[in-house]
N, C-alpha and C positions, 0 to 999 in steps of 0.2 A: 788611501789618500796620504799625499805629502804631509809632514808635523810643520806648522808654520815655525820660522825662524824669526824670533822677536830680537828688535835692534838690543842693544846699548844703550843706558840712558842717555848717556854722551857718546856723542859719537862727530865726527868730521862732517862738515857739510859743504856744500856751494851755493851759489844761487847766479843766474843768468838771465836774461832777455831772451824772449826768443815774439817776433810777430806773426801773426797769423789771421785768417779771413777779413783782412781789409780794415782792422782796427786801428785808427792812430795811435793811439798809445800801445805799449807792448804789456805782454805775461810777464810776470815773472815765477820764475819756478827755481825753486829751490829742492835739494837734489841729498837728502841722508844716505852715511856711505855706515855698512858694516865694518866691525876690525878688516883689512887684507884688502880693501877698494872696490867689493862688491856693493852695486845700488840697491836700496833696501826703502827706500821711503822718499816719493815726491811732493810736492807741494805746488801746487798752480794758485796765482794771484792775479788779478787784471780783469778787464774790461770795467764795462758799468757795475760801481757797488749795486745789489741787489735785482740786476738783471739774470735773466733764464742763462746769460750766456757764461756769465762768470760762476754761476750755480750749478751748470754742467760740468767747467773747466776744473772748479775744488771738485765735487763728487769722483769724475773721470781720474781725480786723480788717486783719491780713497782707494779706487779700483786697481787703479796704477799698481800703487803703495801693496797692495793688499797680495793680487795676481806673484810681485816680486818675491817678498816674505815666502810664499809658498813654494817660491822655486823657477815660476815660468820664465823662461829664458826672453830678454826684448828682443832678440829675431822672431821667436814666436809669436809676442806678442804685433809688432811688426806687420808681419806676414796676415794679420788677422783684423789690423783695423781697416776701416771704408778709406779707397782711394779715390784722386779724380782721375778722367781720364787720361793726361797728362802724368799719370804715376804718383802724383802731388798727395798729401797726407785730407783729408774732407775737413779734420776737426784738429782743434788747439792739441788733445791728449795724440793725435799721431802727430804733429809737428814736433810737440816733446819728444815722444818715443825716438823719432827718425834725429833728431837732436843729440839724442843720449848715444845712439849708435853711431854717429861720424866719431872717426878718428881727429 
């Protein structure tokens, strides 16, 4: 097994908008970068405080966060969440991921 790579306690960040599954208000996700501009730790914020949906979106992103540290590349990760038929991301954590991957 890969050694996880833990950030910096400081470190660069960003944070953006991004909408997803018909919500009026957007996410917001914020985005910890290692020294050298590799992503290393997300953060998803939005929908209803203490709804299942925004409970999935923090967790999803735990996972996010977690999967990165160890190394798994977001093509991979990508390649592996649930799409629509339409090629579209199903969930907030793919609209992230496909988010982080546009140029």
């Amino acid at each position: 097994m890969t050694e996880r790579s833990m950030l910096p306690q400081r470190r660069p960040a960003e944070t953006f908008a991004v909408h997803h599954g018909g919500q009026n208000t957007p996410f917001y996700v914020t985005i910890g970068y290692y020294p050298g501009g590799r992503i290393g730790e997300v953060f998803i914020a939005g929908g209803k405080s203490g709804s299942a949906f925004e409970a999935i979106a923090r967790d999803g992103s735990v996972l996010l966060s977690i999967a990165l540290q160890f190394g798994v590349p977001l093509e991979t990760i990508q390649h592996a969440i649930t799409r629509e038929q339409n090629g579209g991301p199903s969930s907030i954590i793919g609209a992230v991921v496909d988010r982080l991957i546009q140029p």
